[in-house]
N, C-alpha and C positions, 0 to 999 in steps of 0.2 A: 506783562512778562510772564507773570504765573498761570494766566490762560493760555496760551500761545504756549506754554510748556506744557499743559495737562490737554491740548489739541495733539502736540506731537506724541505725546506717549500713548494716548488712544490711536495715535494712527495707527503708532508702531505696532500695539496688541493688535488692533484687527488685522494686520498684516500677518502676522503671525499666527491667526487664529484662522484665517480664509487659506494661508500655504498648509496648516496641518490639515482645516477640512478638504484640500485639495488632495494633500497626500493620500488621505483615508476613501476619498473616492476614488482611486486611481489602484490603492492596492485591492478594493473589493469589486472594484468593476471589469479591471484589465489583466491583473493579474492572474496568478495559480487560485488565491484569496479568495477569488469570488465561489469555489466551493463551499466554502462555509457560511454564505450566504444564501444559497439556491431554498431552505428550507420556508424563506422569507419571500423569495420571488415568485408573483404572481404567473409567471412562464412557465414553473414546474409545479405539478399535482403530485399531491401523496399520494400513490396508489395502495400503500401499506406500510403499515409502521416501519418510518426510516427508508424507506423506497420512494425516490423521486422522479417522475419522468417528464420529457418537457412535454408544455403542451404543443398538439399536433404532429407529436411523433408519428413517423408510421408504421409502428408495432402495434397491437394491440397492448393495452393493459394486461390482460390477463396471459397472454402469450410471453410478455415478458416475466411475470410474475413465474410462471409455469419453469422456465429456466431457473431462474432464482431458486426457486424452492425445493429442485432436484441436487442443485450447486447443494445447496444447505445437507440436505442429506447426506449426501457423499462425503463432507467437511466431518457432520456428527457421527457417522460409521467409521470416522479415521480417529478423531480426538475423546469420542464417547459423550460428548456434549461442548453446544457452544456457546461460550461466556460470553464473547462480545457483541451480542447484536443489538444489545441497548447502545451499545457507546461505538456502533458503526453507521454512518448513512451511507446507502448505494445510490448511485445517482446514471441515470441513463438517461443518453442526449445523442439525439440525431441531428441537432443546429453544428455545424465546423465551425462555423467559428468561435462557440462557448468551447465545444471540444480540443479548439486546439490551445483554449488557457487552463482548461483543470486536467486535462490527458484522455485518454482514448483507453487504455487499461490500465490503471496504475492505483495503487494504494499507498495515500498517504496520511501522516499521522501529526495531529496537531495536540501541545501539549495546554495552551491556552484557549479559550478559558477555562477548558477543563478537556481532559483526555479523550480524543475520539478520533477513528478512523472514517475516511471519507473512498470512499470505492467507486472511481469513474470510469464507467464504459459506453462506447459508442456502440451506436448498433452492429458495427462491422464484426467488433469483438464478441457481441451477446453471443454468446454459447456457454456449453455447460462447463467445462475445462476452464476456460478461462474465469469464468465469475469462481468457483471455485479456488481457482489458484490467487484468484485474492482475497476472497474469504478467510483461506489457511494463511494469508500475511495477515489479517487484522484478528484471525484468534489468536495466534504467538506474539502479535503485538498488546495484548489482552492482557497477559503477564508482564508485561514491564510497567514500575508505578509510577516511571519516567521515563521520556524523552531520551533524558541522558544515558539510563540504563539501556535502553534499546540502541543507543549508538555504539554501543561497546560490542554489540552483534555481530560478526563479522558476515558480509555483503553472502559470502556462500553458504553459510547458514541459515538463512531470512529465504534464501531463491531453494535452496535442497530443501528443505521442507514444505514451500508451497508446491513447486513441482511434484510433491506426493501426489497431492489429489488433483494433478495435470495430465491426463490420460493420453496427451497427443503424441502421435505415433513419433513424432522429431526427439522426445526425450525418454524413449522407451530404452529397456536392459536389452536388447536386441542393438539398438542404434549404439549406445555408448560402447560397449562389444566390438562393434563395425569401427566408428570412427578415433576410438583410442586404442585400437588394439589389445582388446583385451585388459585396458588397463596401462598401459606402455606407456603412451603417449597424451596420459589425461594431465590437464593442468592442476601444478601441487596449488593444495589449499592458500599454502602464502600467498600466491601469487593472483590470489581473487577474493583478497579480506576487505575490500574497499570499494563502497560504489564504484571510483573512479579507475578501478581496478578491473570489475566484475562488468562493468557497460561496457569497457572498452572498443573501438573496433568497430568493425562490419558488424551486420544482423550474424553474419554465420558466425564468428569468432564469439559473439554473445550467447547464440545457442549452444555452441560446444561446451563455455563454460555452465548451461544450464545442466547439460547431461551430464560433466561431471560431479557439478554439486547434488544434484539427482542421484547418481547412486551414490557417491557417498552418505549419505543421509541413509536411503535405504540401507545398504550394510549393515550402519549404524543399529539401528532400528532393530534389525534382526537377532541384534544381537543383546538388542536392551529392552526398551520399547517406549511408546510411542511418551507414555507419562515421563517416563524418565527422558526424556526429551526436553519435554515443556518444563523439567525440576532443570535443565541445566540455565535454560530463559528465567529463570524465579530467582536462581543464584546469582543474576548479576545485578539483580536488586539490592542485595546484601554489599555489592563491592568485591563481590568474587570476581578470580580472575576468569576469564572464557576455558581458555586451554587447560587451564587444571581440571574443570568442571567437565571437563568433553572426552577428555582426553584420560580419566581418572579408569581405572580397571575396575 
Protein backbone atom coordinates (compact mmCIF):
# COMPACT_ATOMS: atom_id res chain seq x y z
CA UNK A 1 0.00 0.00 0.00
CA UNK A 2 2.70 2.42 0.91
CA UNK A 3 4.51 1.83 -2.55
CA UNK A 4 1.59 2.19 -4.55
CA UNK A 5 1.04 5.59 -2.69
CA UNK A 6 4.75 6.90 -3.03
CA UNK A 7 4.17 5.46 -7.24
CA UNK A 8 1.06 7.95 -7.18
CA UNK A 9 2.69 10.94 -5.72
CA UNK A 10 5.75 10.71 -8.09
CA UNK A 11 3.28 10.42 -10.69
CA UNK A 12 1.42 13.33 -9.58
CA UNK A 13 5.04 15.52 -9.31
CA UNK A 14 6.11 14.63 -12.57
CA UNK A 15 2.90 15.67 -13.89
CA UNK A 16 3.23 18.74 -12.64
CA UNK A 17 6.74 19.16 -13.25
CA UNK A 18 6.56 18.25 -17.37
CA UNK A 19 2.85 20.82 -17.38
CA UNK A 20 5.11 23.75 -15.75
CA UNK A 21 8.12 22.66 -18.16
CA UNK A 22 5.56 22.80 -20.90
CA UNK A 23 4.28 26.07 -19.76
CA UNK A 24 7.88 27.60 -19.79
CA UNK A 25 8.47 26.39 -23.37
CA UNK A 26 5.46 27.78 -24.70
CA UNK A 27 5.73 31.13 -23.08
CA UNK A 28 9.53 31.56 -24.52
CA UNK A 29 9.07 29.97 -27.81
CA UNK A 30 5.41 31.17 -28.77
CA UNK A 31 4.91 33.99 -27.21
CA UNK A 32 5.94 38.05 -26.92
CA UNK A 33 8.66 36.07 -24.27
CA UNK A 34 10.73 34.81 -26.60
CA UNK A 35 12.51 38.33 -26.77
CA UNK A 36 14.16 37.84 -24.02
CA UNK A 37 15.59 34.91 -25.03
CA UNK A 38 16.86 35.84 -28.70
CA UNK A 39 20.41 36.71 -26.87
CA UNK A 40 20.61 32.90 -26.19
CA UNK A 41 19.51 31.80 -29.76
CA UNK A 42 21.92 30.52 -32.02
CA UNK A 43 19.62 32.26 -35.06
CA UNK A 44 20.62 35.69 -34.01
CA UNK A 45 24.35 37.32 -33.92
CA UNK A 46 25.56 39.92 -31.90
CA UNK A 47 26.42 42.38 -34.26
CA UNK A 48 27.28 44.93 -31.35
CA UNK A 49 26.83 45.18 -27.86
CA UNK A 50 23.08 44.45 -27.27
CA UNK A 51 22.30 44.63 -31.07
CA UNK A 52 20.91 41.38 -32.45
CA UNK A 53 20.20 40.30 -35.84
CA UNK A 54 18.93 37.18 -37.16
CA UNK A 55 21.05 35.03 -39.02
CA UNK A 56 20.56 35.55 -42.95
CA UNK A 57 18.98 38.60 -42.71
CA UNK A 58 19.11 40.44 -45.67
CA UNK A 59 20.57 43.77 -44.57
CA UNK A 60 23.87 43.84 -44.07
CA UNK A 61 25.37 44.20 -40.62
CA UNK A 62 26.94 46.99 -40.93
CA UNK A 63 24.13 48.80 -42.85
CA UNK A 64 22.06 48.03 -40.09
CA UNK A 65 24.30 49.21 -37.52
CA UNK A 66 24.82 52.53 -39.67
CA UNK A 67 20.95 53.41 -38.91
CA UNK A 68 21.20 52.51 -35.41
CA UNK A 69 23.94 54.57 -34.66
CA UNK A 70 22.55 57.86 -36.39
CA UNK A 71 19.13 56.89 -34.42
CA UNK A 72 21.51 57.18 -31.26
CA UNK A 73 22.71 60.50 -32.18
CA UNK A 74 19.72 62.14 -32.71
CA UNK A 75 18.36 60.55 -29.13
CA UNK A 76 21.81 62.08 -27.33
CA UNK A 77 21.39 65.69 -29.13
CA UNK A 78 17.73 65.73 -27.56
CA UNK A 79 18.41 64.11 -24.01
CA UNK A 80 22.36 65.34 -23.88
CA UNK A 81 23.33 61.65 -23.09
CA UNK A 82 21.88 58.14 -22.96
CA UNK A 83 21.52 56.07 -19.94
CA UNK A 84 19.94 53.20 -21.16
CA UNK A 85 21.80 51.34 -23.49
CA UNK A 86 23.35 48.94 -21.13
CA UNK A 87 19.83 47.80 -19.88
CA UNK A 88 18.36 47.88 -23.73
CA UNK A 89 18.65 45.15 -26.41
CA UNK A 90 17.56 45.98 -30.03
CA UNK A 91 16.73 43.16 -31.82
CA UNK A 92 16.27 43.09 -35.87
CA UNK A 93 14.46 40.33 -37.59
CA UNK A 94 13.59 39.86 -41.07
CA UNK A 95 11.88 36.00 -40.30
CA UNK A 96 7.62 36.99 -39.95
CA UNK A 97 7.04 34.81 -38.18
CA UNK A 98 9.46 35.60 -35.06
CA UNK A 99 8.27 39.01 -36.03
CA UNK A 100 4.97 38.57 -35.63
CA UNK A 101 5.52 37.23 -31.76
CA UNK A 102 7.98 40.00 -30.39
CA UNK A 103 6.39 43.11 -32.76
CA UNK A 104 7.64 44.75 -35.84
CA UNK A 105 8.34 48.24 -33.94
CA UNK A 106 7.57 48.32 -30.61
CA UNK A 107 9.33 48.74 -27.18
CA UNK A 108 8.95 46.79 -24.42
CA UNK A 109 9.82 46.72 -20.76
CA UNK A 110 10.45 43.84 -18.64
CA UNK A 111 10.83 44.23 -14.86
CA UNK A 112 12.20 40.67 -14.31
CA UNK A 113 14.85 39.48 -13.68
CA UNK A 114 16.06 42.69 -13.74
CA UNK A 115 15.12 45.86 -15.62
CA UNK A 116 15.53 46.26 -19.32
CA UNK A 117 14.02 47.35 -22.57
CA UNK A 118 13.83 45.09 -25.59
CA UNK A 119 13.43 47.18 -28.97
CA UNK A 120 12.02 44.99 -31.97
CA UNK A 121 12.14 45.93 -35.41
CA UNK A 122 11.58 44.44 -38.74
CA UNK A 123 13.25 45.39 -41.59
CA UNK A 124 10.33 47.09 -43.03
CA UNK A 125 10.58 49.62 -40.09
CA UNK A 126 14.53 49.95 -40.08
CA UNK A 127 14.86 53.64 -40.53
CA UNK A 128 16.29 56.24 -38.70
CA UNK A 129 12.93 57.84 -37.12
CA UNK A 130 11.61 55.11 -36.22
CA UNK A 131 14.52 53.13 -34.20
CA UNK A 132 14.80 56.56 -32.68
CA UNK A 133 11.35 57.02 -31.63
CA UNK A 134 12.00 53.85 -29.65
CA UNK A 135 15.14 54.65 -28.42
CA UNK A 136 13.45 58.00 -26.80
CA UNK A 137 10.79 55.14 -25.03
CA UNK A 138 13.60 53.00 -23.48
CA UNK A 139 15.56 56.39 -22.39
CA UNK A 140 12.52 57.81 -20.35
CA UNK A 141 11.80 54.33 -19.49
CA UNK A 142 15.59 54.54 -18.03
CA UNK A 143 14.04 56.56 -15.21
CA UNK A 144 11.63 54.54 -13.71
CA UNK A 145 13.06 52.09 -10.90
CA UNK A 146 9.82 50.30 -11.60
CA UNK A 147 7.49 48.70 -13.61
CA UNK A 148 4.99 50.18 -11.50
CA UNK A 149 6.38 53.64 -11.63
CA UNK A 150 6.27 53.69 -15.36
CA UNK A 151 2.49 52.50 -15.35
CA UNK A 152 1.45 55.53 -13.72
CA UNK A 153 2.77 57.36 -17.22
CA UNK A 154 0.00 58.27 -18.89
CA UNK A 155 -0.03 56.52 -22.62
CA UNK A 156 0.35 60.37 -24.15
CA UNK A 157 3.18 61.16 -22.47
CA UNK A 158 5.44 57.84 -23.12
CA UNK A 159 4.19 58.47 -27.29
CA UNK A 160 4.63 62.99 -27.12
CA UNK A 161 8.00 62.43 -26.07
CA UNK A 162 9.21 59.63 -28.38
CA UNK A 163 7.56 61.48 -31.35
CA UNK A 164 10.31 64.21 -30.53
CA UNK A 165 12.97 62.52 -32.17
CA UNK A 166 10.33 61.19 -34.91
CA UNK A 167 10.96 63.32 -37.79
CA UNK A 168 8.19 61.87 -40.16
CA UNK A 169 6.45 64.23 -42.09
CA UNK A 170 2.69 62.48 -40.62
CA UNK A 171 3.60 64.08 -36.99
CA UNK A 172 5.14 67.32 -38.01
CA UNK A 173 3.68 71.30 -36.49
CA UNK A 174 2.68 71.80 -40.10
CA UNK A 175 0.27 68.61 -40.08
CA UNK A 176 -1.19 68.96 -36.40
CA UNK A 177 -1.92 72.83 -37.65
CA UNK A 178 -3.87 71.10 -40.81
CA UNK A 179 -5.59 68.35 -39.07
CA UNK A 180 -6.74 70.06 -35.55
CA UNK A 181 -7.25 73.09 -36.64
CA UNK A 182 -5.02 75.04 -35.21
CA UNK A 183 -5.65 73.42 -32.08
CA UNK A 184 -9.58 73.17 -32.16
CA UNK A 185 -10.12 69.91 -32.69
CA UNK A 186 -7.14 67.99 -30.93
CA UNK A 187 -7.94 65.27 -28.52
CA UNK A 188 -7.96 66.45 -24.61
CA UNK A 189 -5.16 64.83 -22.81
CA UNK A 190 -7.86 62.73 -20.72
CA UNK A 191 -9.06 61.17 -23.30
CA UNK A 192 -5.61 59.39 -24.36
CA UNK A 193 -4.16 58.48 -20.72
CA UNK A 194 -4.37 54.68 -21.44
CA UNK A 195 -2.95 52.45 -23.72
CA UNK A 196 -6.35 51.23 -24.38
CA UNK A 197 -7.20 54.61 -24.92
CA UNK A 198 -4.21 55.94 -27.06
CA UNK A 199 -4.32 52.56 -29.55
CA UNK A 200 -7.69 52.99 -30.04
CA UNK A 201 -9.19 52.92 -33.57
CA UNK A 202 -8.05 52.93 -37.06
CA UNK A 203 -4.17 53.62 -37.99
CA UNK A 204 -5.41 57.23 -38.66
CA UNK A 205 -7.31 57.80 -35.36
CA UNK A 206 -3.87 56.42 -33.80
CA UNK A 207 -1.87 58.85 -35.74
CA UNK A 208 -4.00 62.00 -34.92
CA UNK A 209 -3.60 61.07 -31.29
CA UNK A 210 0.33 60.77 -32.11
CA UNK A 211 0.28 64.65 -33.35
CA UNK A 212 -1.39 65.70 -30.65
CA UNK A 213 0.60 64.25 -28.06
CA UNK A 214 3.41 65.51 -30.24
CA UNK A 215 2.93 68.92 -29.66
CA UNK A 216 1.93 68.92 -26.66
CA UNK A 217 5.10 67.69 -25.39
CA UNK A 218 6.87 70.24 -27.63
CA UNK A 219 4.99 73.28 -26.09
CA UNK A 220 5.79 71.90 -23.05
CA UNK A 221 9.42 71.63 -23.68
CA UNK A 222 9.46 75.12 -24.84
CA UNK A 223 8.63 76.20 -22.15
CA UNK A 224 10.72 74.11 -19.67
CA UNK A 225 13.01 71.77 -21.07
CA UNK A 226 13.95 68.73 -21.98
CA UNK A 227 15.72 67.70 -18.13
CA UNK A 228 12.80 69.01 -16.50
CA UNK A 229 10.84 66.58 -18.47
CA UNK A 230 12.74 63.58 -17.48
CA UNK A 231 12.52 65.25 -13.37
CA UNK A 232 8.63 64.96 -14.00
CA UNK A 233 9.54 60.70 -15.01
CA UNK A 234 12.00 60.62 -11.72
CA UNK A 235 9.07 62.06 -9.57
CA UNK A 236 6.88 59.09 -9.92
CA UNK A 237 9.49 57.13 -8.46
CA UNK A 238 8.88 58.89 -5.28
CA UNK A 239 4.87 58.24 -5.55
CA UNK A 240 4.26 61.60 -6.86
CA UNK A 241 1.24 62.35 -8.50
CA UNK A 242 1.63 62.76 -12.54
CA UNK A 243 -0.49 65.96 -12.84
CA UNK A 244 0.86 67.87 -9.99
CA UNK A 245 4.41 67.21 -11.35
CA UNK A 246 3.35 68.32 -15.23
CA UNK A 247 1.02 70.40 -14.63
CA UNK A 248 3.06 72.48 -11.68
CA UNK A 249 4.03 76.36 -12.91
Amino acid sequence: MKSRRKRVILTIILCILFLLLAAIVYVFQFSGEYRMTVPYRPYFEEIAPHIYLNKGNVMAPEDVLSVINEAKARDTAFFGELHCLDDVTIIICDDAGISRKIGTKDTITYDFPQKKDYICISNEYLNVDIVAHELTHAELHSHFTTCDAQRKMPSWFDEGIATQNDYREQYSAENWAEQTDNGKTATALTDMDTPSEFYAGEAEDRRFRYICAKHEIAVWIENHSVQELLAVADGLNSGADFETLYFAE
